[in-house]
Structure formats: structure tokens, C-alpha cells
Kinemage of the C-alpha trace (Angstrom):
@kinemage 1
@onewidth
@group {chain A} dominant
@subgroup {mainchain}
@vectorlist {calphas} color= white
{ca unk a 1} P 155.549 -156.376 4.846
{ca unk a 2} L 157.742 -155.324 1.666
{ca unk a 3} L 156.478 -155.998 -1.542
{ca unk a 4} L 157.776 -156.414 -4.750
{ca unk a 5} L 155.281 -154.447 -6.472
{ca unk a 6} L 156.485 -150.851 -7.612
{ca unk a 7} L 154.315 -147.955 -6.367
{ca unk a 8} L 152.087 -146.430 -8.922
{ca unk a 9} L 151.172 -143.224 -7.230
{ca unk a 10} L 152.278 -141.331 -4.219
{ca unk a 11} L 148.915 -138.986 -3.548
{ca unk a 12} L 149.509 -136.510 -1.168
{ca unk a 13} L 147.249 -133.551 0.456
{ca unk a 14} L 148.339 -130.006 -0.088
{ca unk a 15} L 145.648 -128.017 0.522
{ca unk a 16} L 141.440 -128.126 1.266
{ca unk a 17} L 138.615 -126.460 -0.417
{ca unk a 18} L 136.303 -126.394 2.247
{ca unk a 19} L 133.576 -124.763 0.131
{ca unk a 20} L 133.145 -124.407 -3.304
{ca unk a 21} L 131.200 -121.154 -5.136
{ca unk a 22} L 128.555 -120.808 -2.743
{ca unk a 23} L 127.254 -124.620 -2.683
{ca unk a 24} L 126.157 -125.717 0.156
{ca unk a 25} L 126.510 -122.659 2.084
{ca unk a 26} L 124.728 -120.967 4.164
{ca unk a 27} L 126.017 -117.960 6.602
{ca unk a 28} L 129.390 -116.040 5.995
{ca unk a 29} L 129.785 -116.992 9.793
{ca unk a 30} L 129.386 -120.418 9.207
{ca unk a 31} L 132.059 -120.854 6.319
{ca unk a 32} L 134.430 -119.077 8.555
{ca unk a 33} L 133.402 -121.356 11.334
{ca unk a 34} L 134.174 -123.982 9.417
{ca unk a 35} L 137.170 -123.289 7.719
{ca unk a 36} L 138.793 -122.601 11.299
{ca unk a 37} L 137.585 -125.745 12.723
{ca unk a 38} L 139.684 -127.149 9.140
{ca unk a 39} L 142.825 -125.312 9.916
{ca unk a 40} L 143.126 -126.359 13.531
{ca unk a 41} L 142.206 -130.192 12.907
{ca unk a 42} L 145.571 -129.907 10.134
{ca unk a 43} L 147.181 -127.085 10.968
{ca unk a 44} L 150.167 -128.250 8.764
{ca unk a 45} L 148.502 -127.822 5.459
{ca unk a 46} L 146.618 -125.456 3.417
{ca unk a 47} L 142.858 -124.648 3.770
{ca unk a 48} L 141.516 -122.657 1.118
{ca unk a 49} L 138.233 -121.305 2.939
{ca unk a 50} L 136.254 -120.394 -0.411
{ca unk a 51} L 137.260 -121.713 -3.523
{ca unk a 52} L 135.502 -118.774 -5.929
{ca unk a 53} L 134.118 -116.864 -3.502
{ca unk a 54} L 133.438 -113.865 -6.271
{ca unk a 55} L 131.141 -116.582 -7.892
{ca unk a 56} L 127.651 -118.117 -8.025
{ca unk a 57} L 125.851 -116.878 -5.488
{ca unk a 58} L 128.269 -116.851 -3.002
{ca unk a 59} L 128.384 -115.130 0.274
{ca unk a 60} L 131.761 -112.766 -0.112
{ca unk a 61} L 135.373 -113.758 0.874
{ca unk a 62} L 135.560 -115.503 4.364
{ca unk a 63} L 138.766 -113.943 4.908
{ca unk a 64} L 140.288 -116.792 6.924
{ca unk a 65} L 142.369 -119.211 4.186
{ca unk a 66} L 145.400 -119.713 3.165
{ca unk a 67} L 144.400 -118.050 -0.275
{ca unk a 68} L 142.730 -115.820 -2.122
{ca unk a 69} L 140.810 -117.986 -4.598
{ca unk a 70} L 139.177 -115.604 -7.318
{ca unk a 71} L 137.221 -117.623 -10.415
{ca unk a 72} L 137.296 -115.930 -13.793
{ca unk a 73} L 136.806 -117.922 -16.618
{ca unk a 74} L 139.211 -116.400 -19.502
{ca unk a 75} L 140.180 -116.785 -23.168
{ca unk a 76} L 142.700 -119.865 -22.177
{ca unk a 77} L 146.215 -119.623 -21.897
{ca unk a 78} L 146.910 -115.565 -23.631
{ca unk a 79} L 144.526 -114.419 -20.773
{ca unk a 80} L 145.932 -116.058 -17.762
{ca unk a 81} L 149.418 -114.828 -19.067
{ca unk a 82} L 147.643 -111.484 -19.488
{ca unk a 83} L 146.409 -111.464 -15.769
{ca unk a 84} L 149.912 -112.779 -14.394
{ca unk a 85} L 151.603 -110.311 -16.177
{ca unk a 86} L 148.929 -107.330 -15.044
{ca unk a 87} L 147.251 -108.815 -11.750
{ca unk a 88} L 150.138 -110.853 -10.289
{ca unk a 89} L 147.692 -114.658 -11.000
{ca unk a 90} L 150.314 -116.953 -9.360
{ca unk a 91} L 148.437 -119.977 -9.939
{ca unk a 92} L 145.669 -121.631 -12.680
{ca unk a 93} L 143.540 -124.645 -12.960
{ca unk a 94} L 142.137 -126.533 -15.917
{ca unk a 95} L 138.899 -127.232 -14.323
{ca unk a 96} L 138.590 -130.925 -16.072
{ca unk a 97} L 140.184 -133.666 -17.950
{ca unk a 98} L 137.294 -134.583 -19.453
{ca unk a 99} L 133.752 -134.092 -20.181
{ca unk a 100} L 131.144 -133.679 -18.073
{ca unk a 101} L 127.661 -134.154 -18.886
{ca unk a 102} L 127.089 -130.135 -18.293
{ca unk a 103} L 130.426 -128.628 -19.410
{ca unk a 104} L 132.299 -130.177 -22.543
{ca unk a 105} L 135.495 -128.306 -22.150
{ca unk a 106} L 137.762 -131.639 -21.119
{ca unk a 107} L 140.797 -132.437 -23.238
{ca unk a 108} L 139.022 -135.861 -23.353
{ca unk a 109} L 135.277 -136.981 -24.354
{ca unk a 110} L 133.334 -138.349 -21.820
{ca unk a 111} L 134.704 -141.406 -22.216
{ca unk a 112} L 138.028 -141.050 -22.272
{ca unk a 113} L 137.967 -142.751 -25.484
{ca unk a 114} L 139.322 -139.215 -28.033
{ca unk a 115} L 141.726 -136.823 -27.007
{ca unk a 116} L 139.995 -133.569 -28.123
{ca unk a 117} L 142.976 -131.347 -28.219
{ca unk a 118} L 146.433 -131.375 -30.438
{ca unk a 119} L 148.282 -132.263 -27.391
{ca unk a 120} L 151.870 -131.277 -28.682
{ca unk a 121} L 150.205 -127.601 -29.357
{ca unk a 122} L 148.470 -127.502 -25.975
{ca unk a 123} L 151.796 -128.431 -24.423
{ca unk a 124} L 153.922 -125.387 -26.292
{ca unk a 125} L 151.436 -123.373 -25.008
{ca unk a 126} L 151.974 -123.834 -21.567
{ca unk a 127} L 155.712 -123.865 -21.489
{ca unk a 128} L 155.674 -120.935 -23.247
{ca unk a 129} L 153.577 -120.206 -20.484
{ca unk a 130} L 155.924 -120.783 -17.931
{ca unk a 131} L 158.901 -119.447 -19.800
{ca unk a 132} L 156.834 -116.361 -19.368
{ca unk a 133} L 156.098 -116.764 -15.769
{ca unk a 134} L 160.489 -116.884 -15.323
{ca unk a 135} L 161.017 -113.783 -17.093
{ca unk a 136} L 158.552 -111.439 -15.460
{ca unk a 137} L 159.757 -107.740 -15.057
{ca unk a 138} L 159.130 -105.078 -12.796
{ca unk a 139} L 155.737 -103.106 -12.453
{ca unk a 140} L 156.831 -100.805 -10.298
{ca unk a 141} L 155.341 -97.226 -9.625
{ca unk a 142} L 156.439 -94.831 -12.503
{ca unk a 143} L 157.244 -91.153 -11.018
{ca unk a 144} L 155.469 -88.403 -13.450
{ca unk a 145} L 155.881 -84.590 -12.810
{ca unk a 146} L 152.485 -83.412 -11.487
{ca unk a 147} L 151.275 -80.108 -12.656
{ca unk a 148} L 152.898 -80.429 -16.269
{ca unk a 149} L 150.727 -80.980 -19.255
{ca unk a 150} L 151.580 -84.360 -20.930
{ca unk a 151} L 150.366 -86.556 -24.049
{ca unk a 152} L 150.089 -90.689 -24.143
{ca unk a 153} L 151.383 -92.100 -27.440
{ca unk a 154} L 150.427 -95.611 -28.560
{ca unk a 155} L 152.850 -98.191 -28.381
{ca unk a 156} L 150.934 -101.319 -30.557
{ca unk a 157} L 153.150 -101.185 -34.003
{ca unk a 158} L 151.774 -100.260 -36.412
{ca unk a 159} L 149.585 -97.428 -34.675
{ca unk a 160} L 151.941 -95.638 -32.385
{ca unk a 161} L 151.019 -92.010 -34.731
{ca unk a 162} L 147.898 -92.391 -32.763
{ca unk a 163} L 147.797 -90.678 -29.072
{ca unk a 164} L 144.883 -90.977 -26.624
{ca unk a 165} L 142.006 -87.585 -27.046
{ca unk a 166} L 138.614 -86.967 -25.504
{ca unk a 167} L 135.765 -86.143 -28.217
{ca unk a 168} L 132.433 -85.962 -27.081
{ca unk a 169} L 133.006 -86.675 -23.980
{ca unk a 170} L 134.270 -89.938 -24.286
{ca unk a 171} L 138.355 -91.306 -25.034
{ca unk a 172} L 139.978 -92.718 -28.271
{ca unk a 173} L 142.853 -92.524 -29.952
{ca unk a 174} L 143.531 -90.719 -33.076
{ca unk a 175} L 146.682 -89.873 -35.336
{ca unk a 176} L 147.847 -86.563 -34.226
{ca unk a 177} L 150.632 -84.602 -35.329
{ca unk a 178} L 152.020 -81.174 -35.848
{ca unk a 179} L 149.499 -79.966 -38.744
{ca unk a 180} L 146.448 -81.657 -36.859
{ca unk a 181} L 144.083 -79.134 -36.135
{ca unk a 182} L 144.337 -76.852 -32.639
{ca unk a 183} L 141.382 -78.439 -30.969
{ca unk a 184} L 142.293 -81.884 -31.395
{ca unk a 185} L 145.887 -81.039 -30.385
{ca unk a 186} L 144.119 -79.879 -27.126
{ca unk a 187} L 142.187 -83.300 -26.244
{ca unk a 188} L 145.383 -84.790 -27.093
{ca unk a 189} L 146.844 -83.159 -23.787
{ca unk a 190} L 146.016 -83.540 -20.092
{ca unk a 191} L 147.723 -82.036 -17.105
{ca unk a 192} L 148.863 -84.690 -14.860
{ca unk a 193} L 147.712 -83.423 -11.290
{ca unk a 194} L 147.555 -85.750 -7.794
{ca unk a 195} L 145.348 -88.757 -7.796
{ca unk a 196} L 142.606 -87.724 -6.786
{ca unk a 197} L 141.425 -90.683 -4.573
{ca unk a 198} L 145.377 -90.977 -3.261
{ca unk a 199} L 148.300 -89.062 -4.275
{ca unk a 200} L 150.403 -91.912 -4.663
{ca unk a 201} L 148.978 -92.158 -8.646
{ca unk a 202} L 147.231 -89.955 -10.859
{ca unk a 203} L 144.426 -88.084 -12.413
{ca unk a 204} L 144.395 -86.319 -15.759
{ca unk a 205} L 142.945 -83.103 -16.451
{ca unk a 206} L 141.350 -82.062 -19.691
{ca unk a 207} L 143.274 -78.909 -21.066
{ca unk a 208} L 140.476 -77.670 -22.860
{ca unk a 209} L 137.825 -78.522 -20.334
{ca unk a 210} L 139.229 -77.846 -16.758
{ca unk a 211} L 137.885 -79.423 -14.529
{ca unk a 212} L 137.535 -82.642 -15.907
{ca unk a 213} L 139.250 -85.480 -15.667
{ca unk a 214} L 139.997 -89.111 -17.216
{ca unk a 215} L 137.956 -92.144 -16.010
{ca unk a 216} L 136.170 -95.126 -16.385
{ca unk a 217} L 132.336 -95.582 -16.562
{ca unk a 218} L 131.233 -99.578 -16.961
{ca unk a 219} L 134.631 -100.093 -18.561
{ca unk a 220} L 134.527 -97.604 -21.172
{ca unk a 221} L 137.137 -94.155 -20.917
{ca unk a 222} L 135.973 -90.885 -20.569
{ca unk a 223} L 135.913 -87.287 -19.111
{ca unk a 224} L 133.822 -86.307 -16.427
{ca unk a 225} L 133.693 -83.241 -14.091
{ca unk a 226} L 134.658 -84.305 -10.892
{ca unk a 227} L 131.281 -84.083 -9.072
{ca unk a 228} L 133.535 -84.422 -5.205
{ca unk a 229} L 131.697 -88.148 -5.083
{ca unk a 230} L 134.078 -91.150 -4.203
{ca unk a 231} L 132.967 -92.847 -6.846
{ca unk a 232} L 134.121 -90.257 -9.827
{ca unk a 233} L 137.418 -89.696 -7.539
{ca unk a 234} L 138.421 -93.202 -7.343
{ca unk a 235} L 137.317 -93.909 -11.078
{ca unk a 236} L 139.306 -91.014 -12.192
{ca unk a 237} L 142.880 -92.212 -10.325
{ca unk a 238} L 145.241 -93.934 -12.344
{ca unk a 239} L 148.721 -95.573 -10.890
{ca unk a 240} L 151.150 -95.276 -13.307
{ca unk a 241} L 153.134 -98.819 -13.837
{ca unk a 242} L 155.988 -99.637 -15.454
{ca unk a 243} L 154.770 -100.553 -19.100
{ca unk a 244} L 153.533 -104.028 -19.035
{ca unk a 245} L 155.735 -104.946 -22.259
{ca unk a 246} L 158.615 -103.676 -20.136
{ca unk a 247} L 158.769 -100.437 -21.353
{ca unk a 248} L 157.068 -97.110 -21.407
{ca unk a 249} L 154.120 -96.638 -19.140
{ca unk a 250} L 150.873 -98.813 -17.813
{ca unk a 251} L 147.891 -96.832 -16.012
{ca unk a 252} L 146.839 -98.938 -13.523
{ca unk a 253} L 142.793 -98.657 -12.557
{ca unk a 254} L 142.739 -97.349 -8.923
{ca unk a 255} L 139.742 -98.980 -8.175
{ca unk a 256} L 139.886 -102.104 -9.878
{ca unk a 257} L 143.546 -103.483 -9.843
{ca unk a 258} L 144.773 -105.230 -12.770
{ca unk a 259} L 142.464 -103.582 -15.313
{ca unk a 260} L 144.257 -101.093 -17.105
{ca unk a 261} L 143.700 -97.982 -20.006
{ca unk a 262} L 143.696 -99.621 -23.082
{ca unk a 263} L 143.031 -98.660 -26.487
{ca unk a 264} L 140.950 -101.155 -28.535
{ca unk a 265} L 139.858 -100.037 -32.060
{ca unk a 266} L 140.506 -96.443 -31.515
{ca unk a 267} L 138.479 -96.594 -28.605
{ca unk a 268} L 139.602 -96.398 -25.037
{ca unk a 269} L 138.448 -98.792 -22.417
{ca unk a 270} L 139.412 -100.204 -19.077
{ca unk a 271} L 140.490 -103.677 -19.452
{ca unk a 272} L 142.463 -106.644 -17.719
{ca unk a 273} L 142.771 -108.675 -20.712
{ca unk a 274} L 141.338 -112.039 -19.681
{ca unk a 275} L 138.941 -112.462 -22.810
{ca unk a 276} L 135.076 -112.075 -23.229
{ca unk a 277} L 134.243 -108.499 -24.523
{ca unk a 278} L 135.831 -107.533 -27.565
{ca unk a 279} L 137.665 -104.198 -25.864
{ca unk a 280} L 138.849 -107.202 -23.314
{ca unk a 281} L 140.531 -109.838 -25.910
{ca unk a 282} L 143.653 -110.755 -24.680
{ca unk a 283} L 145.068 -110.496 -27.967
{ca unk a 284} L 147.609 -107.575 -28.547
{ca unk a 285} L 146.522 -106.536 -24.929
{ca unk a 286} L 150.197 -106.149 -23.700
{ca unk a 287} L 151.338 -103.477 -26.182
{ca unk a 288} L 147.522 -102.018 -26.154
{ca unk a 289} L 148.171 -101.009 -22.321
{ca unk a 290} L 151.308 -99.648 -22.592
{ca unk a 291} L 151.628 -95.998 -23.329
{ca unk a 292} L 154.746 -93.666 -24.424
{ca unk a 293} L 154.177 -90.227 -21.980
{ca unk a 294} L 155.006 -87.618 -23.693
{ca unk a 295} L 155.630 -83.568 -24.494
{ca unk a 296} L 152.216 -82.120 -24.700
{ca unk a 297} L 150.407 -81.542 -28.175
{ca unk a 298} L 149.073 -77.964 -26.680
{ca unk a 299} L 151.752 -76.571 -24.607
């Protein structure tokens, strides 16, 4: 029977979340059991097998949904533009709209009764957001000539006199130029060689100390001597990107895609950008990633 009253909503399904950061589960079989038996009840729509299944106790990734549903908790809307930008993030939620009694991040009190946020602010941020999203570039390999020594300028203004060096073992930058003394001129300069774990990207050799080679340990940058482990190999292969502000050249970590070399107060560390540690603030964290590749300080 028609009705005179207009609609108010039109809900629709798009997709399932059949579990949820590990709650309620209890084999890796099982969630992929049940996720199946999801998919072929409605095979028309989306099934999202493990919503977070990096988080909380859960079992690993089922490896049977539509999507690859990966919770990280970042600095709000500069780090999901830094992972889209770096790690490809084609989608975000805002977990709530309001308060809970356990997590007070809502744009609304409990009650729904104050609107926490400057909503005109919140909303500039996200269409800048998606203004972003539209003009995306290319981070496509970047060819470098193997065998040749090379030096990585900074690109943040303001600091670009500053090139990446080893001292001590571990990586920073430092100003460097044609009066700098010969030693620092030398751990200013790698040769670029073959990646080591895969010769589609790179490793970096230490002029002054052959036989070692740039990588990360817990996130922070440094030389090692490659021991032959998989480990060291893999940690010491970089895939060179085109520069994540659109020019010059991102390295890529081999081993954990998305987290790139980046210099953070004249220290080096491997970083994606999305917020908690200091090395990983999302602020400046485009230019901080992207290098200049240059003529080598020690020829």
C-alpha cells in the first residue's frame, strides 16, 4: 500500500564483518569456515572475514575476504593521508560518533547532548583529504645505476645542506659540503649495489667500511655487516620509489612496505608516518622521506 509518508532512510548492506579483532574466536580454521559459509549464503556482497586481524589477540589473516582489513590507530587525518600516499590505505573509519563508556574519542558526548569537535574544521580536513586522495601521483620504481657510488640529499626546506652519513655505526644526517672533513665526506657516500634480498631494489654499501650496508634495526637506520642471514638481507634492501612529494626519490623498506628512510631530528629511522613515536609523526613526513640522489661526496 503507498503511503504518503516520505522515506527517511534507505539502509542498505554492503559488506559483513564476520569477526572482529580476535573476539569471539577461536581456531584460524573456524573463522575461515565461517566466513565461507558467509560468502556462499550472499554471494552478491562483501564479506570481510577479519576485521583487524593484526590486532588484539587475534589469530592471523584468514585469507578468504573480500579485504584486507589492517587496524592501526594513527595521528588522525595527516597520518591516514600519510599511509595513502606511502601504503596505498584506500579506505578509513572513524570508529564512533560518540562516546563510549571505555573510549571517549566520539565527535559527540555520551549523550549526544555537545558536539566535541569544531565541525567546520573537522570537515576542511577531510576534503582536503579527499582532494588529496584525487591528485595522487605515481610511486613507481626509480632505476639507479648499480655499482656507482652515490649521496642522498635532504629535501625538507630548510635542511636540504644536510645529506644522510653513518657515525658510529648508526645513520643521521649532517650538513656536508666541499670543506667538510674527508671522513665525513666518506659516510656521506654509499655504493648502490643489487638488493640484496631481490635485485629488483637496493642495498647501500658503506665506502669506508665495505662490507656493510644500510638497514633498519627496531626502526632505527644503521650499518651492519651483512652476516648472509635473511633477516640482515631483507632489512638491508631498499626499493627506490618515486619521491613521495612527487619528486626526487623514496626508499621503500623491503620488508615492511610502506615504511620508508626518513630523517627525523638528524637522525635516521624507518617510518610510515601514521603517528605515535616521535621519529613516526606524520608531520613534515612527506618531504622527510624524500631524498635528492646524488654525485658522491668521496668519489
Amino acid at each position: 500500500m503507498a503511503s504518503d509518508t516520505p522515506a527517511r532512510s534507505s539502509p542498505s548492506v554492503v559488506a559483513y564483518v564476520v569477526y572482529n579483532e580476535g573476539w569471539g574466536e577461536r581456531e584460524l580454521a573456524d573463522t575461515r569456515r565461517v566466513g565461507q559459509n558467509v560468502k556462499n549464503q550472499d554471494p552478491i556482497r562483501l564479506v570481510n572475514t577479519h576485521g583487524g586481524h593484526n590486532c588484539c589477540q587475534s589469530l592471523g589473516n584468514p585469507g578468504n575476504g573480500d579485504m584486507d582489513d589492517w587496524h592501526v590507530y594513527v595521528g588522525l587525518v595527516a597520518g591516514t593521508h600519510n599511509l595513502m600516499v606511502g601504503k596505498g590505505l584506500s579506505a578509513s573509519v572513524y570508529t564512533e560518533i560518540t562516546d563510549l563508556e571505555g573510549e571517549l574519542n566520539g565527535f559527540l558526548t555520551y549523550d549526544r547532548q555537545v558536539v566535541k569537535m569544531d565541525q567546520n574544521r573537522v570537515r576542511a580536513a577531510n576534503q582536503a583529504l579527499i582532494a588529496a586522495s584525487k591528485a595522487l601521483g605515481s610511486s613507481g620504481p626509480v632505476t639507479l645505476p648499480v655499482h656507482t657510488r652515490r649521496s642522498s640529499q635532504v629535501t625538507t626546506p630548510g635542511f636540504t645542506n644536510r645529506y644522510l652519513r653513518h657515525m658510529n655505526g648508526l645513520a643521521y644526517t649532517e650538513v656536508v659540503d666541499a670543506g667538510s672533513p674527508t671522513v665525513l665526506r666518506q659516510d656521506a657516500t654509499y655504493t648502490v649495489r643489487p638488493g640484496l634480498a631481490g635485485t629488483g631494489c637496493y642495498s647501500f654499501e658503506s665506502v669506508n667500511f665495505p662490507g656493510q650496508f644500510l638497514r633498519h634495526v627496531d626502526s632505527r637506520v644503521r650499518n651492519s655487516p651483512d652476516d648472509g642471514s635473511a633477516l640482515l638481507r631483507a632489512d638491508a634492501t631498499w626499493c627506490a620509489r618515486t619521491g613521495l612529494t612527487g619528486g626526487g626519490v623514496s626508499f621503500e623498506s623491503y620488508n615492511f612496505r610502506g615504511s620508508y628512510l626518513r630523517h627525523h631530528g638528524a637522525e635516521a629511522w624507518l617510518s610510515n608516518g601514521a603517528g605515535g613515536p616521535a621519529y613516526n609523526s606524520p608531520a613534515s613526513w612527506l618531504a622527510d622521506v624524500t631524498w635528492n640522489v646524488t654525485g658522491p661526496w668521496a668519489p
